[in-house]
C-alpha positions in Angstrom: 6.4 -7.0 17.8 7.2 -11.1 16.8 8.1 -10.9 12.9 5.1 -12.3 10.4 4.2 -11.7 6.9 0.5 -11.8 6.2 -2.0 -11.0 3.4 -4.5 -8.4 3.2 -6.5 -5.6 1.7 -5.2 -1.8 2.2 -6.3 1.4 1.2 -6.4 5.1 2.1 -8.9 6.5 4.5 -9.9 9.2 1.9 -10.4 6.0 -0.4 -12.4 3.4 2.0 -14.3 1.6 -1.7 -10.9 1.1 -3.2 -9.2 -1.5 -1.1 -6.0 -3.2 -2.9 -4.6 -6.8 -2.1 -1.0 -6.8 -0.6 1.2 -8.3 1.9 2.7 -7.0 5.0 6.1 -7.9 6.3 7.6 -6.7 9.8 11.2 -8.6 10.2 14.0 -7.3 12.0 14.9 -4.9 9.1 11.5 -3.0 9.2 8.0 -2.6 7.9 7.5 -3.3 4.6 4.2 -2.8 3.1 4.1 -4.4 -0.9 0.6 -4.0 -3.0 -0.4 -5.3 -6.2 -2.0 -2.2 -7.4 -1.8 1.4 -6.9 -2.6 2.4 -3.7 -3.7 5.6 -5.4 -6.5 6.0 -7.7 -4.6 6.7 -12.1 -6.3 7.5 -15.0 -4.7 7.8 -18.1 -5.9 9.7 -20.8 -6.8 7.1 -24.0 -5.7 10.2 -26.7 -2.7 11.7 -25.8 1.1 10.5 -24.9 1.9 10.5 -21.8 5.4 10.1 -19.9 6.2 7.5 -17.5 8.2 7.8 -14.5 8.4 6.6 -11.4 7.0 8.7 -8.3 7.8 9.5 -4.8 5.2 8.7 -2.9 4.3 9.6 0.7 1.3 8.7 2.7 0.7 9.6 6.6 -1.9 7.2 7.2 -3.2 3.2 5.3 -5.2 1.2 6.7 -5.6 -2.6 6.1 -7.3 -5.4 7.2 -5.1 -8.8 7.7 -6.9 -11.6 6.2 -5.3 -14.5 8.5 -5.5 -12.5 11.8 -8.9 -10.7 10.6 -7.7 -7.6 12.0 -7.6 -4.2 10.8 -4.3 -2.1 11.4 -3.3 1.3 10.8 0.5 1.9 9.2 2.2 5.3 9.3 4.0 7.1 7.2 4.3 5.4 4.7 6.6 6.0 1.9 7.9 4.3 -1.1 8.3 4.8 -5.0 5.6 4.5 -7.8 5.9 3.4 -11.0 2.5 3.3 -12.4 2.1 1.6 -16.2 -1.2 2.0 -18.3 -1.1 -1.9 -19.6 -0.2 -4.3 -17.4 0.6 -5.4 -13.8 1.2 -2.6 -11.3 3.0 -3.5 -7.7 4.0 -0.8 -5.3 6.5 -1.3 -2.6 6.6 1.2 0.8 8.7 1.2 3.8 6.2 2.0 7.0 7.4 3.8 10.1 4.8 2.2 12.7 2.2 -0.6 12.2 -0.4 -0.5 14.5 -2.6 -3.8 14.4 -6.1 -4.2 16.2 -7.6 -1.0 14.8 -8.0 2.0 12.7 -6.6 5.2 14.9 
């Protein structure tokens, strides 16, 4: 696959209405997949303290949709680390095994 970087929307299958903005990377060191939200839904509770650390996070499947190509793709495993804040700007980085673009599989 010829290296590009290109925006988009991503989100899990089991989440189709909660699509994030992010940007996809494939160089000669990888996949990369960065987005500018949680890929997963958080709710913090407004009463009580809660602790803040960052997460391991794994996901099999994320699709996308590639706003310069207009074309969906489908990235596998998925994996990076979370570090989710209640106020504030939240950006997630992953590194993606496979990045299959031209449909959702």
């Amino acid at each position: 696959m010829e290296p590009f970087e290109e925006s988009g929307v991503f989100w899990l299958p089991t989440q189709p209405g909660r699509r994030i903005a992010g940007k996809l990377a494939v160089n000669r060191d990888g996949i990369g997949l960065t987005v500018y939200d949680s890929l997963r839904p958080v709710e913090f509770p407004g009463d009580q303290v809660i602790e803040i650390k960052p997460e391991r996070v794994v996901e099999g499947t994320v699709f996308g949709r590639l706003t310069d190509r207009d074309a969906e793709v489908t990235l596998l495993d998925v994996s990076g680390t979370s570090l989710v804040l209640p106020l504030g700007e939240t950006t997630e980085s992953f590194d993606v095994s496979t990045a299959l673009v031209g449909g959702h599989v």
